[in-house]
C-alpha positions as CSV (number, residue, x, y, z in Angstrom):
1,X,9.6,-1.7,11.4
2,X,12.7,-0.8,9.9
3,X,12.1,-1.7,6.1
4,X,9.2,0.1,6.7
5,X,10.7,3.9,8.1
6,X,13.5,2.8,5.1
7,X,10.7,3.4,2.9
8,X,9.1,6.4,4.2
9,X,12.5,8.1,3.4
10,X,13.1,6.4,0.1
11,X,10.2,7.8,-0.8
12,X,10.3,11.4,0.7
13,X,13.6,11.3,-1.0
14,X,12.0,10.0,-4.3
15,X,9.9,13.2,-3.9
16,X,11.8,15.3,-2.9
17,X,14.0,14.9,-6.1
18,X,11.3,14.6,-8.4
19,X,10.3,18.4,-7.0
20,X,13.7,19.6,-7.7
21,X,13.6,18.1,-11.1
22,X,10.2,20.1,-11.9
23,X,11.7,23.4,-10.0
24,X,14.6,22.7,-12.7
25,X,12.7,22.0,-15.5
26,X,10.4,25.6,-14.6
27,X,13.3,27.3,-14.2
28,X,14.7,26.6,-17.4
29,X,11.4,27.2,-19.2
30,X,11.0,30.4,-18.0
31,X,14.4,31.6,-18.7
32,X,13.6,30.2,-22.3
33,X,10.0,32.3,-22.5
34,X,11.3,35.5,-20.7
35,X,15.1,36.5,-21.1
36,X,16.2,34.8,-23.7
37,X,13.8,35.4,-26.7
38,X,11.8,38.9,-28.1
39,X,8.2,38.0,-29.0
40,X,7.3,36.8,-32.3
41,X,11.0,34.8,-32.1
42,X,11.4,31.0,-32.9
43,X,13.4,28.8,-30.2
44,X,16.8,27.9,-30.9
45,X,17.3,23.8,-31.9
46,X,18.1,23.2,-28.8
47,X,15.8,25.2,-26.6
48,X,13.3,23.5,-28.8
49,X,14.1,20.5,-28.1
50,X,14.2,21.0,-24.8
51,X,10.7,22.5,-25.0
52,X,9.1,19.5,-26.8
53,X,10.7,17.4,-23.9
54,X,7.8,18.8,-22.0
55,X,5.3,19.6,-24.3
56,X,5.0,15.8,-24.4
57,X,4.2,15.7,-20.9
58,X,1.2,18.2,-21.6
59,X,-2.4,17.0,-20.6
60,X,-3.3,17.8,-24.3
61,X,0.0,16.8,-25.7
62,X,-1.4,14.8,-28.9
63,X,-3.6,17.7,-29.7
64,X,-1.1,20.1,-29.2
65,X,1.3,18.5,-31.4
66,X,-1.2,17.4,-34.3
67,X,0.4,16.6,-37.4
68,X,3.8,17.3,-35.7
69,X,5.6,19.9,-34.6
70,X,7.7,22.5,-37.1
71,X,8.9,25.1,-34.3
72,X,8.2,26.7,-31.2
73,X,8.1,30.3,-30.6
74,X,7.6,32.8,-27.8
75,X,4.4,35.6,-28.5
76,X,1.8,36.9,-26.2
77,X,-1.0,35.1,-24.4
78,X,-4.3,35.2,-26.4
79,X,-6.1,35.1,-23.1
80,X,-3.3,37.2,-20.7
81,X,-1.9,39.6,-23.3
82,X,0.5,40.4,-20.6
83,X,1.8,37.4,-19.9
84,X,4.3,35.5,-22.9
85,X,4.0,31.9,-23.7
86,X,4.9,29.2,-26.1
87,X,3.5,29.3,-29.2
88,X,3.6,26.0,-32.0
89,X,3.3,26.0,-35.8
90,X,2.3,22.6,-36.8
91,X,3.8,20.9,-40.1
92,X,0.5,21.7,-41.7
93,X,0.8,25.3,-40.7
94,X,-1.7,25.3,-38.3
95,X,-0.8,27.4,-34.4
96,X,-2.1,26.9,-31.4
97,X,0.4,27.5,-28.2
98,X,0.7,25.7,-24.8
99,X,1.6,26.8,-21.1
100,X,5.1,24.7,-19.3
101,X,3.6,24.8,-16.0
102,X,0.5,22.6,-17.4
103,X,3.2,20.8,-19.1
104,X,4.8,20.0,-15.7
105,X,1.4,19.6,-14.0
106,X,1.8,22.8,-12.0
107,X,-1.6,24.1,-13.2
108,X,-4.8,22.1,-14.4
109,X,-6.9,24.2,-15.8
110,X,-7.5,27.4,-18.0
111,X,-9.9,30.1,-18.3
112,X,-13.0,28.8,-20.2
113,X,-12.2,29.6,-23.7
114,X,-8.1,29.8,-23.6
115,X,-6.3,26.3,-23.6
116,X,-2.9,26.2,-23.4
């Protein structure tokens, strides 16, 4: 009985740190896409890099990143011109951008015809 209510709270404890960590993580992202950059500007190194930390956690990552990655930038939404978000040039020069709350599995899906 008591290994087992030591697990219960091992585990709500194990949850509620991995919620902090993605509260963290969305914080952070959205400082990067909204206060810190104008649109049509590339990430700093390390923003970057902090940005590709979760853009490997992306459903789509593999897609996303393609022949690799060359920089991140912040622009408009194709599909919410109102709304910012991150946009990728490939190593071959191809775009396409991604979203850091799919990244961090706080959205599944997109509107038919927009997938970041």
């Amino acid at each position: 009985m008591i290994t087992y209510i030591i697990t219960i709270m091992s585990d709500k404890r194990a949850e509620r740190n991995r919620m902090r960590n993605i509260r963290r993580r969305a914080s952070i992202a959205h400082d990067i896409l909204w206060n810190r950059y104008v649109l049509g500007e590339e990430l700093l190194q390390h923003d970057q890099e902090f940005m590709m930390s979760l853009l490997k956690k992306h459903p789509s990552a593999a897609k996303k990143i393609g022949t690799g990655v060359q920089s991140i930038y912040v622009d408009r939404n194709k599909c919410w011109p109102d709304n910012r978000c991150f946009h990728i040039v490939r190593v071959d020069g191809t775009r396409t951008e991604f979203s850091y709350l799919k990244c961090l599995g706080l959205i599944q899906s997109s509107r038919k015809g927009c997938d970041a």
